[in-house]
C-alpha positions as CSV (number, residue, x, y, z in Angstrom):
1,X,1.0,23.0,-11.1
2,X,2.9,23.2,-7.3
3,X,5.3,20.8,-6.7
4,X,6.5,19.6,-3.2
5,X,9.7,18.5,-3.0
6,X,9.9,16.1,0.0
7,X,13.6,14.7,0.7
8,X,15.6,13.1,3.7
9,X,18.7,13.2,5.5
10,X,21.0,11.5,8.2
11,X,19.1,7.6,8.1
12,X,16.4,6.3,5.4
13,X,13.2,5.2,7.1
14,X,12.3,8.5,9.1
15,X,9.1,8.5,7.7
16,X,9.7,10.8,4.6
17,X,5.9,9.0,3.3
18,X,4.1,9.6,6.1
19,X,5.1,13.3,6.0
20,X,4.5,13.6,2.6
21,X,1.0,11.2,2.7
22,X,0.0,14.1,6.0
23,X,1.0,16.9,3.6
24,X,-0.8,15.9,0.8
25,X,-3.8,15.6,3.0
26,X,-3.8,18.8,4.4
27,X,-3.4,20.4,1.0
28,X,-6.5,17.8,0.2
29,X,-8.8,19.6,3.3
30,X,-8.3,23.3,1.3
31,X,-10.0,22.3,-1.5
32,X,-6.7,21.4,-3.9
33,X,-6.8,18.2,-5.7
34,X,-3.3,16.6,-5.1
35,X,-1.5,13.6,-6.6
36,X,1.9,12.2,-5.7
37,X,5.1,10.8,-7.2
38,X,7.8,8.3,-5.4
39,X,11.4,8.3,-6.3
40,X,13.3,5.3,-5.6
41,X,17.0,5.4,-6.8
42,X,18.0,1.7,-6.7
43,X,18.3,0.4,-10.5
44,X,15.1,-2.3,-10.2
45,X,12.7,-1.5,-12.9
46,X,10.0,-1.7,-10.1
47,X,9.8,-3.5,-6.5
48,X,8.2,-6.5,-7.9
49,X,11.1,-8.9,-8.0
50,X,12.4,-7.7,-4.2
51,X,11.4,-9.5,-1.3
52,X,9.5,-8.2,1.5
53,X,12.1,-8.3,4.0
54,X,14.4,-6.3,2.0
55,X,12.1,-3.3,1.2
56,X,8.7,-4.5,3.0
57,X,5.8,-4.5,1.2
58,X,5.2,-5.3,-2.5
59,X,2.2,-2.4,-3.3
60,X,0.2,-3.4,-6.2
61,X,-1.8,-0.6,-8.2
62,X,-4.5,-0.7,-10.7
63,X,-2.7,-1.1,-13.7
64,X,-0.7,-4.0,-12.2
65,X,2.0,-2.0,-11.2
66,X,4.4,-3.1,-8.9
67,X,5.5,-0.1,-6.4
68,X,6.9,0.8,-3.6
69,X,4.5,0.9,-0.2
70,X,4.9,4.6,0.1
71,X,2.7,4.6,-2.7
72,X,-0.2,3.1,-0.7
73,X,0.3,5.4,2.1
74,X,-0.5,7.9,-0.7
75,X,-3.9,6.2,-2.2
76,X,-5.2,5.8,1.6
77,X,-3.9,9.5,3.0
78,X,-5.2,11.0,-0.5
79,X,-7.9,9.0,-1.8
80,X,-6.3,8.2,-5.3
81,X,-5.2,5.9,-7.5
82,X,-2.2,6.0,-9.3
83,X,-0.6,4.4,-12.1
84,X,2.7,2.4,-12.2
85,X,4.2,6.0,-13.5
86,X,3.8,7.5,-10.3
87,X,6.7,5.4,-9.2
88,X,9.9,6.5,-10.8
89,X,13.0,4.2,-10.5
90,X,16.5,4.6,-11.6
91,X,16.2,1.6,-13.3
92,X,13.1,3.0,-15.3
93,X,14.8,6.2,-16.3
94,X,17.9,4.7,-17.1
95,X,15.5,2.2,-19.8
96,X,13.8,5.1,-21.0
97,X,17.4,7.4,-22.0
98,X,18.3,3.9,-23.7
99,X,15.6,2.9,-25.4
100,X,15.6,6.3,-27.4
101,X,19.6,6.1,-27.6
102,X,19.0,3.1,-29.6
103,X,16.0,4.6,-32.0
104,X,18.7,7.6,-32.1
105,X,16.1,10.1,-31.0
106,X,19.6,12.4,-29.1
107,X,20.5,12.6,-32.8
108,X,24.1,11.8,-32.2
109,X,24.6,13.6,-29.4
110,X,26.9,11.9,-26.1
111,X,24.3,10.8,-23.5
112,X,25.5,12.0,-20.5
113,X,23.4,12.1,-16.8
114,X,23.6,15.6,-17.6
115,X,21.5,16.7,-19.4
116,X,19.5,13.9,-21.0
117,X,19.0,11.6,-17.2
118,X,18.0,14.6,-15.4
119,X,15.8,16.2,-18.3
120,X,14.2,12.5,-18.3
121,X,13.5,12.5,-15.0
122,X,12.0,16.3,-15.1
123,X,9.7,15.4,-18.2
124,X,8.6,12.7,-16.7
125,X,7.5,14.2,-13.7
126,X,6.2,16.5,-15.3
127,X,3.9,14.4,-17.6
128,X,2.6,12.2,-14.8
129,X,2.1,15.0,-12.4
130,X,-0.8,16.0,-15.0
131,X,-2.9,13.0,-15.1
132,X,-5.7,12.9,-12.9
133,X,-6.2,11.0,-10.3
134,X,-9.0,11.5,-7.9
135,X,-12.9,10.9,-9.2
136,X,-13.0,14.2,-10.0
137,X,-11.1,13.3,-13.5
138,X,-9.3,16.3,-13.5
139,X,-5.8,17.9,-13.6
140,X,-4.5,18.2,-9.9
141,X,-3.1,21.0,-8.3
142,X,-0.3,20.1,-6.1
143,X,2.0,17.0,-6.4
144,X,3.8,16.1,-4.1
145,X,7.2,14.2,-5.0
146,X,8.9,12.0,-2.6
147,X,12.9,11.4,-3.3
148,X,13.9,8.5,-1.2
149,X,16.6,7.3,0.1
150,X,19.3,9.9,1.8
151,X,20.5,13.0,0.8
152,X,24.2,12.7,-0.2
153,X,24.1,9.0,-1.1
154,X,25.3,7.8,-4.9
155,X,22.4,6.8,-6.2
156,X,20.1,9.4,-5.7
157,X,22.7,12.0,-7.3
158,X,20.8,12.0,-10.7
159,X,17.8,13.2,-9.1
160,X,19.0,15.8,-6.8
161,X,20.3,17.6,-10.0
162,X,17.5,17.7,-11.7
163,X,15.4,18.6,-9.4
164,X,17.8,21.9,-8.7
165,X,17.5,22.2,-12.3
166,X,13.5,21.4,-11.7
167,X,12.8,24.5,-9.7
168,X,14.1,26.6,-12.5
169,X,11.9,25.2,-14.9
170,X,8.6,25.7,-13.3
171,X,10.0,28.6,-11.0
172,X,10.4,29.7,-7.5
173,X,6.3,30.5,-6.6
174,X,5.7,26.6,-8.1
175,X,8.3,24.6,-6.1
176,X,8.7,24.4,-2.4
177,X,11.0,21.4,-0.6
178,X,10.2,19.6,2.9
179,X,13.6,18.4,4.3
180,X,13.1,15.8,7.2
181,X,15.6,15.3,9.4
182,X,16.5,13.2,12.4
183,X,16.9,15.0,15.7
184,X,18.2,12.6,18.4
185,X,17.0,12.8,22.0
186,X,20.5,12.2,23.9
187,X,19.1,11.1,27.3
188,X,16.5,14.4,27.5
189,X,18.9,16.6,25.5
190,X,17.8,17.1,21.9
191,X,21.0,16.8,19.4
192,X,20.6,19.8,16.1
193,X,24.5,18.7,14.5
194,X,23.0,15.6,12.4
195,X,20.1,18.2,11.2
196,X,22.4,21.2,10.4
197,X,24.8,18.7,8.7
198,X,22.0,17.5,6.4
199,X,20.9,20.7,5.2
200,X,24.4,22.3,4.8
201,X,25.1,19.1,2.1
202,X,21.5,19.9,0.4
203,X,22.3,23.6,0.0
204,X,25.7,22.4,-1.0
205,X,23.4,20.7,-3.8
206,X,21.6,23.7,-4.9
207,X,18.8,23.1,-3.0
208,X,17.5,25.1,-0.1
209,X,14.6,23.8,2.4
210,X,11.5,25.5,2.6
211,X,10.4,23.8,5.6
212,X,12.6,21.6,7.7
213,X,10.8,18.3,9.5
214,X,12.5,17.5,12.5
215,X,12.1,14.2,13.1
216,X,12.0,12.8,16.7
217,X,12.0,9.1,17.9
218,X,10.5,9.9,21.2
219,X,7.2,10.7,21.9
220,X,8.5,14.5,23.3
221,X,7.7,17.3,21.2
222,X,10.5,19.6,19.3
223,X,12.1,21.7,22.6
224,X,11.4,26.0,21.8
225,X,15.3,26.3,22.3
226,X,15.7,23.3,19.6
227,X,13.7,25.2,17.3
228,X,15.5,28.6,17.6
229,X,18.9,26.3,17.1
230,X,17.9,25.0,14.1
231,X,16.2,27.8,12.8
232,X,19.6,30.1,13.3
233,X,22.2,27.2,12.4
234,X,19.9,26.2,9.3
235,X,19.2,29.6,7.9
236,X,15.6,29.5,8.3
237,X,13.0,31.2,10.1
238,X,11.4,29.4,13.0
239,X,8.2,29.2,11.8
240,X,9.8,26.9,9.2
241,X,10.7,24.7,11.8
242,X,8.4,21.4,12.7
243,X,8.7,18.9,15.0
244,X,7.2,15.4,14.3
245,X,7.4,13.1,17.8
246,X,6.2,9.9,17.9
247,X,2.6,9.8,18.3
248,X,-0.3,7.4,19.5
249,X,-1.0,6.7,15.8
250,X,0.4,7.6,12.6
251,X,-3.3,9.3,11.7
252,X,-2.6,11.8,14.5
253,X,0.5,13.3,12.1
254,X,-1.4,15.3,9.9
255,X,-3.1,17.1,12.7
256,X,0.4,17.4,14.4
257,X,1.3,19.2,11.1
258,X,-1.6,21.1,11.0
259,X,-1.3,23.0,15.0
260,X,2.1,23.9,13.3
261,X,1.1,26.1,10.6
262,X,2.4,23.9,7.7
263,X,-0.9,24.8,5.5
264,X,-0.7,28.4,6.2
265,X,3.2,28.5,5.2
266,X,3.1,26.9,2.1
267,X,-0.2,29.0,1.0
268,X,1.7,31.9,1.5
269,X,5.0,30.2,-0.5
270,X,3.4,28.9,-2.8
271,X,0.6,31.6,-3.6
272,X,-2.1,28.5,-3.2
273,X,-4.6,30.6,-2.2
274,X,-5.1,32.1,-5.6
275,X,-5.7,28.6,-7.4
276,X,-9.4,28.3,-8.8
277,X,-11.3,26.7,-6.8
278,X,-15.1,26.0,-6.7
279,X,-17.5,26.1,-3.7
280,X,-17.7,22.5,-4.1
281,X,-14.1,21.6,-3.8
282,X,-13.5,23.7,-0.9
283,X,-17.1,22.1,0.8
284,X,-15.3,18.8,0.4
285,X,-12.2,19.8,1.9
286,X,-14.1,20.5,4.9
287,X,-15.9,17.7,4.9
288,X,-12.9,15.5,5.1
289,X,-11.0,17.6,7.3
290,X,-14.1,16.7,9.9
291,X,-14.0,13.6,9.7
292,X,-10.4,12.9,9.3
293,X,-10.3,15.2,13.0
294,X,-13.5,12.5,14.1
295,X,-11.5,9.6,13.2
296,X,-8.6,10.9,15.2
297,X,-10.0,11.8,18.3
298,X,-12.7,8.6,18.5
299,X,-9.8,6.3,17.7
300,X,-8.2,8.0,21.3
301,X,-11.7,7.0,23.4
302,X,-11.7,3.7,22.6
303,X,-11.1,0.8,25.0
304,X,-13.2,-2.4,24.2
305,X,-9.9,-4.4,22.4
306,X,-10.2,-7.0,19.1
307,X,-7.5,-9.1,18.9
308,X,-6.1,-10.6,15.7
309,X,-3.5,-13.0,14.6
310,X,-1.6,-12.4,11.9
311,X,0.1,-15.4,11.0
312,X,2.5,-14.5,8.1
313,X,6.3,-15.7,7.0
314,X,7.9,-12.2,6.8
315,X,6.7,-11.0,10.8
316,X,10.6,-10.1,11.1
317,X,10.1,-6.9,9.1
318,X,5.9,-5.6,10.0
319,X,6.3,-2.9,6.7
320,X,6.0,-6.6,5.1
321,X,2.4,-6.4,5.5
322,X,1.8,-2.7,5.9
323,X,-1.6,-2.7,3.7
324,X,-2.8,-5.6,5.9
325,X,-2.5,-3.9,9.0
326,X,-3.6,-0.6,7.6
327,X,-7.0,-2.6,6.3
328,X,-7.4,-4.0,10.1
329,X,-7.3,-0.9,11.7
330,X,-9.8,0.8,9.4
331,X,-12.1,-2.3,10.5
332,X,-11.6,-1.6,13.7
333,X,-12.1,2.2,14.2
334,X,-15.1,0.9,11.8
335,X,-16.1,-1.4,14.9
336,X,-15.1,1.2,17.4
337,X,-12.4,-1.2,18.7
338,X,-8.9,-0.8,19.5
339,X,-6.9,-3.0,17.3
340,X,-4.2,-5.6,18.7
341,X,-2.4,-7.7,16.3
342,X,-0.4,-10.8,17.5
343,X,2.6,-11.2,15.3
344,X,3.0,-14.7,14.6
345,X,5.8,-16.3,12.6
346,X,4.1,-19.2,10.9
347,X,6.8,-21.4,11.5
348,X,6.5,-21.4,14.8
349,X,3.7,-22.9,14.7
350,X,5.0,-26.5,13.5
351,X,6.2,-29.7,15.3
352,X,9.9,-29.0,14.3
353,X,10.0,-25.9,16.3
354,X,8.3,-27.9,19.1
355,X,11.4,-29.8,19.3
356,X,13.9,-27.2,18.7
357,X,12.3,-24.0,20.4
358,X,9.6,-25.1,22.3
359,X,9.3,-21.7,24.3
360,X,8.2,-20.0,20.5
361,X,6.3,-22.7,20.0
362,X,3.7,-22.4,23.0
363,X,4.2,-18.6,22.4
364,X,2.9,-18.9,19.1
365,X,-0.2,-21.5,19.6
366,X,-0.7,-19.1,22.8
367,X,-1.1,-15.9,20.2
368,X,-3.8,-18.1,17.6
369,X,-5.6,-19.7,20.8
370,X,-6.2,-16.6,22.5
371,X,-6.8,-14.6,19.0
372,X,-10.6,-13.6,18.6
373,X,-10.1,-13.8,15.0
374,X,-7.1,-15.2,12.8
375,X,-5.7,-13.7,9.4
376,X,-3.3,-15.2,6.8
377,X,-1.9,-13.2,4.4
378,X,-0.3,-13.5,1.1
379,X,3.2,-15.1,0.3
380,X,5.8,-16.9,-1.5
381,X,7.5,-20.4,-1.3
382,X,6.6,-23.2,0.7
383,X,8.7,-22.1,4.1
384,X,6.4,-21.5,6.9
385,X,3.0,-23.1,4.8
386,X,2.3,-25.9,6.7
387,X,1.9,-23.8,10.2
388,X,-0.5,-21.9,8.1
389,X,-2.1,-24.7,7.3
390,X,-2.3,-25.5,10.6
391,X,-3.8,-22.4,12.2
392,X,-6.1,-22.2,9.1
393,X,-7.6,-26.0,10.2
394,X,-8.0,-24.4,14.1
395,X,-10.1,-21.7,12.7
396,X,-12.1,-23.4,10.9
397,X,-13.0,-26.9,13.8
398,X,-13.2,-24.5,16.3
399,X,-15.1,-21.8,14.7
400,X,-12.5,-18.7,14.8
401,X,-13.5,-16.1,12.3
402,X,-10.9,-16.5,9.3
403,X,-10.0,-14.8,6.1
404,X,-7.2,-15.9,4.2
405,X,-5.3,-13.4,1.5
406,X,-3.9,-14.9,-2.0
407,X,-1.5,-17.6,-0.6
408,X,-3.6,-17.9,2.3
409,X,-6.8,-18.1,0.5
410,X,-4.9,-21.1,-1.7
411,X,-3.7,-23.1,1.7
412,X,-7.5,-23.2,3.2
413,X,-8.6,-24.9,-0.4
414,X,-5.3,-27.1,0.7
415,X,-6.3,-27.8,4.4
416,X,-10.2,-28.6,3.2
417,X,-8.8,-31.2,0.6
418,X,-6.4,-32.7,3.3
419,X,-8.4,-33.0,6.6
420,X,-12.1,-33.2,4.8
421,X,-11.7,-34.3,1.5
422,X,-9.0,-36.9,3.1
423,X,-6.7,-36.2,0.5
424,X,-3.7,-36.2,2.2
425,X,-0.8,-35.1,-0.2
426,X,-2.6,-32.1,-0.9
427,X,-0.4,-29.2,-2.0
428,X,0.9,-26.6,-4.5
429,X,3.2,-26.9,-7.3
430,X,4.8,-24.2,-5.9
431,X,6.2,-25.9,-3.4
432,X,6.0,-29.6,-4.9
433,X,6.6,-29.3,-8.3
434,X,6.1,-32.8,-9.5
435,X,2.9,-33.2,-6.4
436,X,1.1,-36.1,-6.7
437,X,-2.4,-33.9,-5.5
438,X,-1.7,-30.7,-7.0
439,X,-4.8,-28.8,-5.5
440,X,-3.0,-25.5,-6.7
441,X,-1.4,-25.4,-9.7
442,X,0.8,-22.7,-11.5
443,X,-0.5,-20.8,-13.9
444,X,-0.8,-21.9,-17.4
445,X,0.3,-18.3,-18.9
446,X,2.2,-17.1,-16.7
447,X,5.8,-17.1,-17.8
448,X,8.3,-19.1,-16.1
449,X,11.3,-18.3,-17.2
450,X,11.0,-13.8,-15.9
451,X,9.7,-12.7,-12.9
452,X,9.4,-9.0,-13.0
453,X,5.9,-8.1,-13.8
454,X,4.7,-11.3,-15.0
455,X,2.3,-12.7,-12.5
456,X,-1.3,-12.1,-12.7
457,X,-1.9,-8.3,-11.7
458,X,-3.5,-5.0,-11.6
459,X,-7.6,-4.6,-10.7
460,X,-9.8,-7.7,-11.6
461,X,-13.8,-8.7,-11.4
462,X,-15.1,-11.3,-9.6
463,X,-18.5,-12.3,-10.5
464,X,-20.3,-14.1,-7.4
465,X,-22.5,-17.2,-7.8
466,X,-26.2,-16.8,-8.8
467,X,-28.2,-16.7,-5.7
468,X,-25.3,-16.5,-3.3
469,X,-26.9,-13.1,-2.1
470,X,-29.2,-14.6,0.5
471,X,-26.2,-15.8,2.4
472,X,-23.1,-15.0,1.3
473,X,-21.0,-12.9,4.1
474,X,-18.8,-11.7,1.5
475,X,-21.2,-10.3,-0.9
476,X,-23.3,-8.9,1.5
477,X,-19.8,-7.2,2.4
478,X,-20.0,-5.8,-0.5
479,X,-23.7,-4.6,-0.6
480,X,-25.1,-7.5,-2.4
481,X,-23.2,-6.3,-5.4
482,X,-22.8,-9.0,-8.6
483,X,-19.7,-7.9,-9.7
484,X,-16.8,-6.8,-7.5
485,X,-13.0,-5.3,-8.3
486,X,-9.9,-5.5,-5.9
487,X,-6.2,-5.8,-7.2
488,X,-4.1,-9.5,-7.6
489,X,-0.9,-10.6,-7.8
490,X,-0.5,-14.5,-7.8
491,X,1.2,-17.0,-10.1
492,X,-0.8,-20.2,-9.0
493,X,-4.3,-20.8,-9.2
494,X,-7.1,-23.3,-7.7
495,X,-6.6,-26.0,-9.9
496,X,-9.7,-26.6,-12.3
497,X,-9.7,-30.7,-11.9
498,X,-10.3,-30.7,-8.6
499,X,-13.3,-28.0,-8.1
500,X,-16.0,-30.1,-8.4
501,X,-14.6,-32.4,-6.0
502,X,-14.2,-29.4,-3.6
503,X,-17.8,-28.4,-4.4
504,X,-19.3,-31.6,-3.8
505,X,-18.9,-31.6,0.4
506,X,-21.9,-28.6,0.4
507,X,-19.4,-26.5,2.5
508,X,-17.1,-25.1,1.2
509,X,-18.5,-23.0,-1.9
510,X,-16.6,-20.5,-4.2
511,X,-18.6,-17.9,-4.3
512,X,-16.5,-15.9,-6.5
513,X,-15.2,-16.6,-9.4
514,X,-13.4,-14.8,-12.5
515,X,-16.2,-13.5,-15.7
516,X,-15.4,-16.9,-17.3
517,X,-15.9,-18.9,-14.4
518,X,-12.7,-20.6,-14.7
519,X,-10.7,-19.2,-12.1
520,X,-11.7,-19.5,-8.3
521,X,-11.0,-16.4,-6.8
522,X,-13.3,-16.1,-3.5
523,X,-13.9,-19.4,-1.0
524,X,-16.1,-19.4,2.1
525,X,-17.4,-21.8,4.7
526,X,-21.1,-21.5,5.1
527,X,-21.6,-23.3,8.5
528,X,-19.1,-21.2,10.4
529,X,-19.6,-17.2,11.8
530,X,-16.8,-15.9,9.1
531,X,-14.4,-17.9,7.1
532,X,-13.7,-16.3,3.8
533,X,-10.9,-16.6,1.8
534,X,-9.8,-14.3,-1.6
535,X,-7.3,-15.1,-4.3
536,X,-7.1,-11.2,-4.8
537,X,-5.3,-8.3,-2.2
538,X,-8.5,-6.4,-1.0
539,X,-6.3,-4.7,1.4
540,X,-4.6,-2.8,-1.6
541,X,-8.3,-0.7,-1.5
542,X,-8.6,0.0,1.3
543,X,-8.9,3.2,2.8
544,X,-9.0,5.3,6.5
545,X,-13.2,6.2,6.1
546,X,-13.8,3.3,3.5
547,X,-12.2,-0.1,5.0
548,X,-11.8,-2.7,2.6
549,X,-15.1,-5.5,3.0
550,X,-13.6,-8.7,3.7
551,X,-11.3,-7.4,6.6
552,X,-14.2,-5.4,7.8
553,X,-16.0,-8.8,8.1
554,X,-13.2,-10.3,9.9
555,X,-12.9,-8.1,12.2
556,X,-16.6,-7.2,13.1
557,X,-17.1,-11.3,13.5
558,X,-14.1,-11.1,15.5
559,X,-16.2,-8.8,18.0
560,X,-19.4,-11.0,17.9
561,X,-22.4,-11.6,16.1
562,X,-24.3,-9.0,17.1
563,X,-21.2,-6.4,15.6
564,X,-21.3,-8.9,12.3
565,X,-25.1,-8.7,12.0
566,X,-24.8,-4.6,12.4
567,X,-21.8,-4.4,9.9
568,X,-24.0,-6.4,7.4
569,X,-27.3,-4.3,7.8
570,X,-24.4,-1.4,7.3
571,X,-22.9,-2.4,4.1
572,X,-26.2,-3.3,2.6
573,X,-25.8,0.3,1.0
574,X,-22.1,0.0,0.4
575,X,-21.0,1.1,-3.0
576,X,-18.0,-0.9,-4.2
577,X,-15.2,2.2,-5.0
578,X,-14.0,0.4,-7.8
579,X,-14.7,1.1,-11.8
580,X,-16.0,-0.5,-14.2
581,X,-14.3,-1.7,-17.4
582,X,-13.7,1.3,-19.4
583,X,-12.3,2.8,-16.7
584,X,-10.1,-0.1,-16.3
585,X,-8.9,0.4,-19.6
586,X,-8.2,3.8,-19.0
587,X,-6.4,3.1,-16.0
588,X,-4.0,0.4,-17.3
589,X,-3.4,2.6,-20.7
590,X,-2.0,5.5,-19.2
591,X,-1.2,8.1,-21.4
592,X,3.0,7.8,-22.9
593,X,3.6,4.4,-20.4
594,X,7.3,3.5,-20.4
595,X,6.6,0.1,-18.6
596,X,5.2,-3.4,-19.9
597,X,1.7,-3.4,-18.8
598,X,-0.9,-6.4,-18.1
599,X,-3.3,-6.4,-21.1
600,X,-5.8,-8.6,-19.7
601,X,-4.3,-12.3,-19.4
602,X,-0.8,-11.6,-21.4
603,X,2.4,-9.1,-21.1
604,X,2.6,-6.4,-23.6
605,X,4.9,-2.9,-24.1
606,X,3.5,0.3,-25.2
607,X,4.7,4.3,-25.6
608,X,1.3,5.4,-26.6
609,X,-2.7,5.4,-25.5
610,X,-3.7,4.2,-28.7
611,X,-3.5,0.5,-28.0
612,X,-7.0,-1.0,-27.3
613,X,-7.8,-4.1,-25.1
């Protein structure tokens, strides 16, 4: 196994995933199967119980894992799909060293960070970095670890230990470390003392860069004389020197990489050119490295424009949706359109900011009036819901293609029951408890009193009506298929007493529904060109050359008929990427888990791969 080390310095944020995600890739086009581990220091178990404004997106995996989004920029870059393991956390580790303090597995011994922490945190990577995770179902190559946060900060002390310890253990042709770095652009004059102090405080560490990522915030490339500054200051060769500008589009990175000689570096450093591999692998790699370089260069020669709105609660911070806008511009290079997304803060949208801030409040309704299509994603609490509700009842009188996401899939049900149903105090319990029309309702065993990793999670079916193949838009999305997966994470639900009531306009159908046909889990509007909505996250699937259905619909209907009618002749051969239930299993009972795991509808522990659903 080749590890790659991929840490930070001087600010958090300069795009240590990206780098890593591009890396990864690269390695990917060679022929290497490659997986990837995140390290995130704070002491949360997982990122489930933080909100998206205070670490952006909530990813959600497979196994119901709740992760950081760097992991999804893995799963899209890379093509895999990871377990909730792939994700380490202080907070996990520190549970782990505990939990066997207490079964007095240290046999008496004093447990100290070091050794017992850091030897935690190296078998664990260790363990995961062996379980495959590409559809090849074998061991990977290359994984590449991502230690976030900044070097020299408290938390991530633990882990910079044992990772100098780590390169030891599996020894100098097996390890190699990416340091980024930020190098500020002074008014045209490109500043080396942040980068130089960075690295002098990780060799102070024990750990020396094999390649240092100079990151820049401008869109002008890493200066010669820069490079030669570094190089000498930094005690590296030049050649070992990158520059990352800004660029056009984050896709464009791994080619930016690539004209720097990243792969050839690290198959010399890492002897990578004498891991096995077969003719097939390597005719893969170059298959995806030609069409990764098609999808760059077409996504530069387009000009025809689909615009969305995105009309969400968390807008202040866009890594709050960073799987949403991900799955719209896979539609769109799908579409051969250039993607614009008007940011809308959903609260703008309402009377009260009509009265208050009227200038946000034309800005707003100006964005979803002039939108050719409009999106609502997921969310929590009932703060900005009823100018979803709002933009939700535009799209559908005036025939705007719609999809709605989770919470937004639960306020369409919500604005049908209000303005055609004409049952006016239709809401959630989430955000009227004691409502006197609950249309959604919480869960019935989901718990209420803990909210880390208790909601409704991981990869679930969805089993679409009998007959709905003849005109369903979202089935046909999905090639006509019966059965479909994508990945939830809710805590309220349709509520089953008013369904038939729903049902009974003609209109307004769920098509999809869970394998007991209790739980409605896909809505859509037949008389209309597209309005879907989906209590699942389809956006947590999809990828760069495989966008996920439902926002593929959305955004071809956003372009016209004639695109929609071409997208659904297209996907009439689509082939769902998702498993089916023994892989499902397999998935969710990764081998040695540490974390609770969702075991169909309830909460349960386990340290072994024996337990059976």
């Amino acid at each position: 196994m080749k590890y790659i080390l991929v840490s930070g310095g001087v600010i958090s944020g300069i795009g240590k995933g990206v780098i890593a995600s591009s890396t990864g890739l690269l390695l990917k086009t060679t022929g290497l199967k490659v997986t990837a581990i995140k390290i995130d220091p704070y002491m949360n178990i997982d990122a489930g119980t933080m909100r998206p404004t205070e670490h952006g997106e909530v990813y959600v995996l497979n196994d119901g894992g709740e992760v950081d989004l760097d992991l999804g920029n893995y799963e899209r870059y890379l093509d895999v799909t990871l377990s909730r393991d792939n994700n380490i956390t202080t907070g996990k580790i520190y549970k782990e060293v505990i939990e066997k303090e207490r079964k007095g597995e240290y046999l008496g011994k004093t447990v100290q960070i070091v050794p017992h922490v850091t030897n935690e945190i190296q078998d664990w990577i260790q363990r995961v970095a062996n379980i495959p995770s590409d559809d090849t179902g074998e061991e990977p190559d290359v994984c590449i670890i991502e230690l976030g946060g900044t070097v020299g900060d408290i938390e991530s002390a633990p882990f910079i230990e044992a990772m100098r310890q780590f390169q030891f253990r599996v020894g100098y042709e097996n390890f190699a470390l990416i340091h980024v770095s930020m190098v500020p652009d002074m008014h045209g004059e490109q500043k080396t003392k942040p980068t130089q102090t960075t690295v002098h405080s990780l060799r102070g560490l024990g750990l020396l860069a094999d390649i240092i990522a100079c990151r820049l915030l401008v869109p002008k490339p890493l200066l010669p004389a820069t490079k030669d500054k570094i190089s000498m200051f930094c005690h590296v060769s030049s050649e070992q020197v990158i520059g990352v500008h800004d660029v056009t589009s984050v896709y464009h990175v791994p080619l930016l990489l690539e004209s720097q000689g990243i792969v050839q570096f690290l198959t010399r450093r890492l002897k990578l050119d004498k891991v096995n591999m077969t003719p097939a692998m390597i005719a893969r790699g170059e298959s995806l490295s030609k069409r990764w370089h098609e999808l760059t260069t077409g996504q530069e020669r387009l000009f025809e424009t689909v615009r969305i709105a995105l009309v969400g609660k968390y807008t202040d911070l866009k890594d709050s949706y960073m799987s949403v806008t991900k799955a719209l511009e896979h539609s769109a290079f799908r579409v051969h359109r250039k993607l614009i997304i008007e940011w809308v803060e959903s609260s703008d949208l309402e009377p009260g900011t009509q009265e208050a801030e009227p200038a946000k409040y034309h800005d707003a309704w100006r964005a979803v009036v002039g939108a050719d299509g409009i999106l609502v994603p997921g969310g929590f609490g009932e703060r900005g819901t009823e100018g979803m509700i709002l933009a939700i009842k535009y799209a559908r009188e005036q025939n705007v293609p719609f999809l709605g996401v989770c919470l937004g899939f639960q306020l369409a049900v919500i604005e049908w029951a209000r303005n055609v149903l004409r049952i006016p105090k239709a809401t959630s319990t989430e955000f009227v408890p004691e409502a006197e029309s609950p249309v959604v309702i919480f869960m019935p065993e989901i718990s209420k009193t803990h909210m880390g990793g208790t909601m409704r999670l991981g990869l679930r079916p969805t089993v679409f009506i009998e007959g709905s193949e003849t005109w369903s838009k979202s089935r046909q999305l999905y090639g006509g298929a019966p059965k479909i997966w994508e990945r939830h994470r809710h805590r309220y639900e349709i509520n089953p007493e008013y369904i038939e009531r729903i049902e009974a306009s003609g209109e307004l159908t769920f098509v999809g529904k869970d394998e007991k046909s209790e739980r409605m889990q896909v809505a859509e509007l037949r008389d209309h060109p597209f309005f879907i909505g989906l209590q699942a996250h389809p956006e947590f699937c999809t990828r760069p050359l495989n966008p996920s259905p439902p926002f593929l619909g959305l955004v071809a209907a956003s372009c016209g008929r004639t695109v929609m009618a071409e997208q659904l002749a297209l996907q009439a051969e689509y082939k769902p990427p998702h498993p089916e239930e023994a892989m499902v299993a397999e998935s969710i009972l990764r081998q040695n888990s540490t974390t609770p795991i969702v075991n169909g509808e309830t909460i349960v522990s386990s340290n072994s791969s024996d337990v059976s659903l």
